[in-house]
VEXDREN-2710 file (C-alpha; in Angstrom, 1 decimal):
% VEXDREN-2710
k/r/px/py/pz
1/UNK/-33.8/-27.9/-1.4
2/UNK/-34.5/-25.3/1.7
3/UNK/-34.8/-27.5/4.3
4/UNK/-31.3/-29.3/3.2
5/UNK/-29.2/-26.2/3.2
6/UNK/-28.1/-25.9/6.8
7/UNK/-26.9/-29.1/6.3
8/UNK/-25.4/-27.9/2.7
9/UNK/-23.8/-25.0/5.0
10/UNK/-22.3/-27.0/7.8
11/UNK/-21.0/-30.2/5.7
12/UNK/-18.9/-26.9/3.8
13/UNK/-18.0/-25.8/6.7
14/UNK/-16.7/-29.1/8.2
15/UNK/-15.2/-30.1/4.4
16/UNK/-13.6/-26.2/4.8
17/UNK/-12.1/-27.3/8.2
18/UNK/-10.4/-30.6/7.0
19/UNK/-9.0/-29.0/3.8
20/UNK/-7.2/-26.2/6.2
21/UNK/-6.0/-29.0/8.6
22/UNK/-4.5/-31.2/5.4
23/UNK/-2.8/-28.7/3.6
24/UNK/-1.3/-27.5/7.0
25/UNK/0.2/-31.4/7.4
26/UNK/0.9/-31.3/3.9
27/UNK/3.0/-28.4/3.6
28/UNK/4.5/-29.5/7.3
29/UNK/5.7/-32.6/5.7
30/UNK/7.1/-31.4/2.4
31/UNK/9.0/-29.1/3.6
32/UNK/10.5/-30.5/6.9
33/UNK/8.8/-28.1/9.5
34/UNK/8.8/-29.1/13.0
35/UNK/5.7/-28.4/16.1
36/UNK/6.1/-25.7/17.8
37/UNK/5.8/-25.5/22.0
38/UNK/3.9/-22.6/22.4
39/UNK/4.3/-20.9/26.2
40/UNK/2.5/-18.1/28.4
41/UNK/5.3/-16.2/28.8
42/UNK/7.0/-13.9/26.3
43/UNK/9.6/-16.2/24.8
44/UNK/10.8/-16.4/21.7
45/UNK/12.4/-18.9/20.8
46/UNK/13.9/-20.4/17.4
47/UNK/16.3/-22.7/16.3
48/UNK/17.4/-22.4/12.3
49/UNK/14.3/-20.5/11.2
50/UNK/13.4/-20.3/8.0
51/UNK/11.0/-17.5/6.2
52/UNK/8.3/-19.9/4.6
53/UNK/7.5/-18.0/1.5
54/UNK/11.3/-16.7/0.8
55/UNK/12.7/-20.5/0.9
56/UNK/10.5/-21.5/-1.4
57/UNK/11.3/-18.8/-4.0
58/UNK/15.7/-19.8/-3.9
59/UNK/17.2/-22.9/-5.2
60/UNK/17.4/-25.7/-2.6
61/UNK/19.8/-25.4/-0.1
62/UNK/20.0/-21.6/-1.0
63/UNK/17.9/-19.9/1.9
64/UNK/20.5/-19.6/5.4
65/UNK/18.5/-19.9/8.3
66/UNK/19.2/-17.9/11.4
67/UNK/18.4/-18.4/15.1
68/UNK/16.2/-16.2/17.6
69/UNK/16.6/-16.3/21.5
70/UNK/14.2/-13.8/23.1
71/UNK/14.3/-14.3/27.1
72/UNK/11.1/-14.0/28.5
73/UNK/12.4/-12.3/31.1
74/UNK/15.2/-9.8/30.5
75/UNK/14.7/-8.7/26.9
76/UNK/12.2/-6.3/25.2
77/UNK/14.3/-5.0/22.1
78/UNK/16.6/-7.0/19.5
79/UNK/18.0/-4.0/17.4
80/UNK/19.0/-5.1/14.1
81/UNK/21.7/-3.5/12.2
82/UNK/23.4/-4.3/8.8
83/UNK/24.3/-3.0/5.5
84/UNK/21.2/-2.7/2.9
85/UNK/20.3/-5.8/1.2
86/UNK/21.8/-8.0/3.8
87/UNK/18.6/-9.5/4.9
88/UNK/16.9/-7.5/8.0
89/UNK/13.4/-7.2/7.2
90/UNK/13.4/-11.3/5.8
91/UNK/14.4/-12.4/9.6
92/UNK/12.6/-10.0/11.0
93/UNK/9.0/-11.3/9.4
94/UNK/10.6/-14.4/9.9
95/UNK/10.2/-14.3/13.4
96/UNK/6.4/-12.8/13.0
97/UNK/5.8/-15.6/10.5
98/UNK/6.7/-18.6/13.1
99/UNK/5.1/-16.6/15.9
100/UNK/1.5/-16.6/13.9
101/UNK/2.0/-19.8/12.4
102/UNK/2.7/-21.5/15.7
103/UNK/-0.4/-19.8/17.4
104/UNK/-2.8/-20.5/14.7
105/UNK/-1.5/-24.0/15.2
106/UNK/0.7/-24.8/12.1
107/UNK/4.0/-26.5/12.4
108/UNK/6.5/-23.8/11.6
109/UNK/9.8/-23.8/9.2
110/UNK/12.6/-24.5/11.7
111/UNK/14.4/-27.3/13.9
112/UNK/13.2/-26.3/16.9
113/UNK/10.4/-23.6/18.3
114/UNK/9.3/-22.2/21.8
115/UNK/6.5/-19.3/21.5
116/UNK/5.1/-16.9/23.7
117/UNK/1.3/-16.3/23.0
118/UNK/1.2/-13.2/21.5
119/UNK/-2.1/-10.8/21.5
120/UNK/-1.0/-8.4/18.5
121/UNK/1.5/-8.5/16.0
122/UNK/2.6/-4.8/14.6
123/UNK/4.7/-3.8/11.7
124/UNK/6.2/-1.2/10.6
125/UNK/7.6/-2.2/7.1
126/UNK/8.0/-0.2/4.0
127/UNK/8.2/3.1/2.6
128/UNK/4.5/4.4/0.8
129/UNK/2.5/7.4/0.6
130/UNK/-1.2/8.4/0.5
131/UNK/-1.5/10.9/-2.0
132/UNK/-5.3/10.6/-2.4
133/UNK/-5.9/11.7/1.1
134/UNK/-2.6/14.5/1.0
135/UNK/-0.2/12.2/3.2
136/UNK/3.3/12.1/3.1
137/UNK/5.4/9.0/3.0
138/UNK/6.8/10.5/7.0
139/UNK/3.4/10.9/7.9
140/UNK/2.3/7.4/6.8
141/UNK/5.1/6.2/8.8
142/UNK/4.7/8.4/11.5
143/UNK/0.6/7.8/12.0
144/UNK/1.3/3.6/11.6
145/UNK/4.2/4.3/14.4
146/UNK/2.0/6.6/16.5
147/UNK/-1.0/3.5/16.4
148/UNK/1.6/0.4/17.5
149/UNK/2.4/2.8/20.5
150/UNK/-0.9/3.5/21.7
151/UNK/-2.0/-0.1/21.2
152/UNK/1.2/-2.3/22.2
153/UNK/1.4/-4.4/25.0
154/UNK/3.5/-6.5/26.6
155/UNK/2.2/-9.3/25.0
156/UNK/2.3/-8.2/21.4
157/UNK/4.7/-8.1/19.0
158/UNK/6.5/-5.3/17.2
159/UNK/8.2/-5.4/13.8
160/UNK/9.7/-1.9/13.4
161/UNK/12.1/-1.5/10.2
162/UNK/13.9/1.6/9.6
163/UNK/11.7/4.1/11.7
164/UNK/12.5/7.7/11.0
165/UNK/14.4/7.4/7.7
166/UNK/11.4/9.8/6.1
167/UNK/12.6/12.4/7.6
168/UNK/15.8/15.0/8.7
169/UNK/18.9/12.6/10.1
170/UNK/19.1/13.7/13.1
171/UNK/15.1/13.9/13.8
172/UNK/14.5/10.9/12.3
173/UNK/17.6/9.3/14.8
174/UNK/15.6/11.2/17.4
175/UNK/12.6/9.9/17.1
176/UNK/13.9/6.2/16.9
177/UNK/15.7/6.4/19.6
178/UNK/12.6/7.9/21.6
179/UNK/10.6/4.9/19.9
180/UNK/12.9/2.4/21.3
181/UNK/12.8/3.8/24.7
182/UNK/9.4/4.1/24.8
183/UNK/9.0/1.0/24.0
184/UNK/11.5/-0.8/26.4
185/UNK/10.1/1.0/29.3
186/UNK/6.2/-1.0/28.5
187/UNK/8.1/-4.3/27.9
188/UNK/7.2/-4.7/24.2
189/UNK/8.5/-7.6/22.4
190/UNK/10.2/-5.7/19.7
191/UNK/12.4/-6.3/16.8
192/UNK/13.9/-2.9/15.3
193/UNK/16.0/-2.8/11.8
194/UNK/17.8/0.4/11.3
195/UNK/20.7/2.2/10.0
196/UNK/21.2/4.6/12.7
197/UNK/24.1/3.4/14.4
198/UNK/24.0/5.1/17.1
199/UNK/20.9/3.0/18.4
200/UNK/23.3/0.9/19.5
201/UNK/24.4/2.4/22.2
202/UNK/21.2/2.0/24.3
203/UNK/22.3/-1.2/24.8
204/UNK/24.4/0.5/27.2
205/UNK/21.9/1.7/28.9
206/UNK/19.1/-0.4/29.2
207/UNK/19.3/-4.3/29.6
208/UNK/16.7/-4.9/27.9
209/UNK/17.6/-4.4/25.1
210/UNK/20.2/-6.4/22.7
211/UNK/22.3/-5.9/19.4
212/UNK/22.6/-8.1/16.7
213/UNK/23.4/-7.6/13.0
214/UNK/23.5/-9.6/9.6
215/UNK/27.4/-10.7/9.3
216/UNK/29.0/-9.7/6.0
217/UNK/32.5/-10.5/4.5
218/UNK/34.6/-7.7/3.0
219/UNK/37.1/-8.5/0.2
220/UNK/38.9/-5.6/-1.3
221/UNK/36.2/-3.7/-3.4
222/UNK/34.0/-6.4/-2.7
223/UNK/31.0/-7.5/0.0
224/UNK/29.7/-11.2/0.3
225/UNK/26.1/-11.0/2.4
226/UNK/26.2/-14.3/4.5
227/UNK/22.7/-13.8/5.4
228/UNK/23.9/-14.4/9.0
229/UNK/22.4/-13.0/12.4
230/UNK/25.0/-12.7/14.8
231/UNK/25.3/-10.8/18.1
232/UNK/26.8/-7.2/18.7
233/UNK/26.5/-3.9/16.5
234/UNK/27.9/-3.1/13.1
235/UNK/29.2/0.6/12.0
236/UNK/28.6/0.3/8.5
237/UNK/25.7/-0.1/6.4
238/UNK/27.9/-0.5/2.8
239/UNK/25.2/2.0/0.8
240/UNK/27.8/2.9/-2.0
241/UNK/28.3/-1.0/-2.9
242/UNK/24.6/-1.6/-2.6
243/UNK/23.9/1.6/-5.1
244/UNK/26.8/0.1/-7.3
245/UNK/24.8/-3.4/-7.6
246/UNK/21.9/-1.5/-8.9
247/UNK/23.6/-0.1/-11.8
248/UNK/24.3/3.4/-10.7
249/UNK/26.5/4.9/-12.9
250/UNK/30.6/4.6/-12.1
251/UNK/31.0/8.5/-12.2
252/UNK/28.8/8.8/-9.4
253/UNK/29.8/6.2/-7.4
254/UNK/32.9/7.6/-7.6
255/UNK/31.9/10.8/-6.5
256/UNK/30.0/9.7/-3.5
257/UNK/33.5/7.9/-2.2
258/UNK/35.4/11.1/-2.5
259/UNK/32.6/12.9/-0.3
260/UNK/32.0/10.2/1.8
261/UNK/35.4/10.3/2.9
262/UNK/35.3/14.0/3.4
263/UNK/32.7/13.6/5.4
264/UNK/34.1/10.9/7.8
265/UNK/37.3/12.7/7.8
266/UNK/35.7/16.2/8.9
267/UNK/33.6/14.2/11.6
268/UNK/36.9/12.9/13.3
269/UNK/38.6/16.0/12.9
270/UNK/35.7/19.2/14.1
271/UNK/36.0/18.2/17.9
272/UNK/39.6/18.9/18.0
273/UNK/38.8/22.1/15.6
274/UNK/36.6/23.2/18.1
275/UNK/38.7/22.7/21.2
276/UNK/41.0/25.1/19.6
277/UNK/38.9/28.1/18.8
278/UNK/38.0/30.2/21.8
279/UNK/34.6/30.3/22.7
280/UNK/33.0/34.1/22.4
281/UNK/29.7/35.9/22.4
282/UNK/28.4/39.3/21.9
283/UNK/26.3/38.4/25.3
284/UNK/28.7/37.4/28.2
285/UNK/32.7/37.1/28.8
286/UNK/32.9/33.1/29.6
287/UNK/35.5/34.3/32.1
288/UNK/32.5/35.4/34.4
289/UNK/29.8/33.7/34.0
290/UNK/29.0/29.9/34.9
291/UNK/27.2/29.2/31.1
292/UNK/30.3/27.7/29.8
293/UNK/31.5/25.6/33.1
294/UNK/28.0/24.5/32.6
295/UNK/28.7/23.9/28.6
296/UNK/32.2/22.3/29.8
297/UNK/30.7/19.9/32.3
298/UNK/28.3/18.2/29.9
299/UNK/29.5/14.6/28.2
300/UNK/27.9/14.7/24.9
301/UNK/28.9/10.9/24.7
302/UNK/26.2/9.9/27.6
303/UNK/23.8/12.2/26.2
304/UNK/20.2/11.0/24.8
305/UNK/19.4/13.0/22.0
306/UNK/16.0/13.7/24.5
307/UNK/18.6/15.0/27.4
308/UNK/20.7/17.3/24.8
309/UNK/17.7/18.6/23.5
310/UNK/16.3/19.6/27.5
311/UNK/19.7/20.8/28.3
312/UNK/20.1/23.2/25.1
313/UNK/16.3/24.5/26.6
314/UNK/18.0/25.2/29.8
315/UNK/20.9/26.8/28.9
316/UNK/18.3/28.9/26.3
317/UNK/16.2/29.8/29.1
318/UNK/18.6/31.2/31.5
319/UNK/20.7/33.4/28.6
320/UNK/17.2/34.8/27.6
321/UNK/16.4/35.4/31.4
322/UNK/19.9/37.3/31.7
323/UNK/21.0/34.2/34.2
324/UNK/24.7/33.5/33.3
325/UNK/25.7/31.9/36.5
END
């Protein structure tokens, strides 16, 4: 029997081979997936794609499938915006899905595929903690953010879903818009869910990167999901109607509506508070000193959240150095 089992071994092996290849065509075939062209370059490209394990779960005809046009050329960053529930993270894996089915040489679940070899594939998905070894849910994040940024290249590809939300608003905005920047400037193929809004805007500022968010329908007190990528940004992310769908309790939904539109209403209304009330310290008359021509000058609307925080430094430095001018 000794002598026979390298053969034994590689007969397995070539048996093990075959089986892979025929459930690959099999699968292909029962579910209508096409071949993929798979490029140098850093294209993605997809056509009605369809998340393999999510279509099989709904009824037939249930799953929408969305598109992806990545140009190998000009973009590095699809942010992804929409209210909870609406379907980011499926299209986002989606897309990582096709991309590793199509290199490992699989059909893949759409009408029509163009791929860009990819070297890596990072994600950034979920919300956990490692209390065994004394780590926060932020830290997980922040440590499984911190590894995708030292080992990204252009070639790989990022799935990044809500970065930052462990954390303080604002820092955690901070720190995904940083992320996104850093990012961008190194050319990584990147898909980014988030709720930060304001993300949006570096559209704006860098051309690389694009908007797009999951279309939903509003009907009075009602939201229909239509599982729909489409281009641009959307403002809203529709957290009270999700919370209601879960079963929290009326009262509070209530509640949260009453301070959510305080909240709104004080946001709209503080800048024009705040151009009213003269601006006084116990250090320097404004009326002769160059801090708050400086203050005045400053157009918090073009502002990174980077740049504000270097220009609050400034200002700091030179009323701590006695420098008013």
């Amino acid at each position: 029997m000794l002598p026979q089992i390298p053969s034994l071994q590689a007969t397995a092996r070539a048996i093990a081979h075959l089986d892979v290849l025929a459930s690959l065509a099999w699968v292909a075939m029962e579910n209508g997936y096409v071949r993929p062209r798979v490029a140098a370059d850093r294209r993605v490209e997809i056509v009605s794609g369809r998340h393999p394990v999510v279509e099989k779960v709904l009824r037939a005809g249930e799953y929408v499938p969305n598109s992806c046009s990545f140009d190998a050329e000009r973009d590095t960053i699809h942010i992804v915006t929409g209210p909870n529930m609406a379907g980011k993270s499926t299209y986002m894996r989606q897309v990582a899905l096709i991309c590793l089915m199509a290199q490992m040489g699989s059909f893949v679940p759409a009408r029509q595929a163009s791929i860009g070899l990819v070297d890596r594939i990072f994600t950034r998905i979920g919300a956990l903690d490692n209390l065994s070894a004394g780590q926060s849910t932020f830290l997980v994040e922040m440590s499984e953010t911190a590894d995708i940024l030292h080992n990204a290249t252009s070639q790989s590809l990022v799935i990044l879903d809500e970065i930052g939300r462990g954390t303080s608003t604002y820092d955690g905005m901070a720190l995904a818009w940083a992320v996104a920047e850093y990012l961008d400037e190194r050319r990584v193929r990147t898909f980014f869910a988030t709720h930060y809004h304001e993300l949006a805007d570096l559209s704006r500022r860098r051309k690389g990167i694009k908007n797009y968010h999951l279309a939903v329908e509003e009907s009075g007190n009602e939201v229909v999901f239509l599982r729909t990528v489409k281009r641009g940004a959307v403002g809203r992310s529709f957290g009270i109607y999700v919370a209601r769908l879960a079963g929290v309790p009326d009262e509070v939904i209530d509640k949260a509506k009453i301070i959510l539109a305080s909240i709104s209403s004080r946001a709209k209304t503080m800048p024009a508070a705040q151009a009213q009330t003269p601006l006084q310290t116990h250090l320097f008359d404004t009326r002769d000193t160059g801090i708050a021509d400086e203050i005045l000058k400053i157009d918090p609307d073009t502002l990174t959240p980077l740049e504000a925080l270097n220009v609050l430094h400034r200002l700091r430095q030179k009323i701590t150095k006695g420098d008013y001018h």
